[in-house]
C-alpha positions in Angstrom: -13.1 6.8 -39.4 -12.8 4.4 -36.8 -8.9 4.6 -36.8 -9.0 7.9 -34.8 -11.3 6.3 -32.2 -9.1 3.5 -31.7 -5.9 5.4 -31.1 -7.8 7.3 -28.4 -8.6 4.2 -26.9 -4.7 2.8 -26.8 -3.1 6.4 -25.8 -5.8 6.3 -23.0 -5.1 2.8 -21.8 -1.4 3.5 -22.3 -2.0 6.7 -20.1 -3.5 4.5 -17.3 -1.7 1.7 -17.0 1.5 4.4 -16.5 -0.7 5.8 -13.9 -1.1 2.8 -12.4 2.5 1.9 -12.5 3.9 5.6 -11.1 1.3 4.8 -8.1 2.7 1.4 -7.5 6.6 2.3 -8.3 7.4 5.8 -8.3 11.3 5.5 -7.9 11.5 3.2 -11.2 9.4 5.8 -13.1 11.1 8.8 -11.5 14.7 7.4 -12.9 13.3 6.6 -16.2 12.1 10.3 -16.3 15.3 12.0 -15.5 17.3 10.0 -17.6 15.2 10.8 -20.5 15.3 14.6 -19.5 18.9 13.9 -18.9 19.8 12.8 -22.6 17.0 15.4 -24.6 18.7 18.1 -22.8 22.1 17.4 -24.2 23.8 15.6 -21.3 24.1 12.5 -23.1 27.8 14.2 -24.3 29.0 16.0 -21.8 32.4 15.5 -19.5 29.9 14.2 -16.8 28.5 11.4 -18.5 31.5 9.1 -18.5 32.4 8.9 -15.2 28.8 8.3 -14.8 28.5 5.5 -17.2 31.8 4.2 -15.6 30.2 3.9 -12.4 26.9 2.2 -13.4 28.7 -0.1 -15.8 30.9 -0.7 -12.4 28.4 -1.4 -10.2 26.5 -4.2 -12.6 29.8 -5.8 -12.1 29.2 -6.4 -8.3 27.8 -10.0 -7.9 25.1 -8.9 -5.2 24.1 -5.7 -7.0 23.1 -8.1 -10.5 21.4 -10.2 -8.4 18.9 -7.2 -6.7 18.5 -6.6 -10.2 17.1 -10.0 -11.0 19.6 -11.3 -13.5 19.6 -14.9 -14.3 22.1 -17.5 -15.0 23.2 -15.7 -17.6 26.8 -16.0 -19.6 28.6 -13.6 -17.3 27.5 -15.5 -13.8 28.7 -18.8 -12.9 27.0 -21.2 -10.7 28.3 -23.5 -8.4 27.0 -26.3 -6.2 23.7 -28.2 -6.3 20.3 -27.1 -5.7 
C-alpha cells in the first residue's frame, strides 16, 4: 500500500523541481513545450519541418553558435594552440 504513497511523493517532487526550473529558465522550458506541442499535433511531417530541421542542423554547424551551446572538444571540433 505504500507504493501509491511513494509515487505521490516523486510526481510531487518532479512537479517542483520543474517549477523551480520554469522560474529560473523560462525560455529553455518554453522551447521544450512548443516543440512537444509541435510534434503531438502532427507537425513532426509536414512540408515545414524540413526546412526547419535544415536550418537548426545548419546553425549547430556555426563554430560560435556550438560553443554558446557548451559543446566540448568533441570529434567534430578541432583545437589548436596551447593552453
Amino acid at each position: 500500500m505504500a507504493e501509491p504513497v511513494e509515487a505521490r511523493q516523486q510526481l510531487r517532487s518532479i512537479r517542483d523541481m520543474l517549477g523551480r526550473r520554469l522560474r529560473a529558465q523560462p525560455y529553455p522550458v518554453l522551447a521544450i513545450a512548443m516543440v512537444v506541442g509541435y510534434a503531438a499535433g502532427g507537425g513532426l511531417f509536414s512540408r515545414f519541418t524540413r526546412p526547419l530541421a535544415r536550418a537548426a542542423m545548419g546553425a549547430l554547424l556555426v563554430p560560435g553558435f556550438r560553443e554558446r551551446l557548451g559543446g566540448g572538444s568533441g570529434p567534430g571540433r578541432v583545437v589548436t594552440g596551447a593552453a
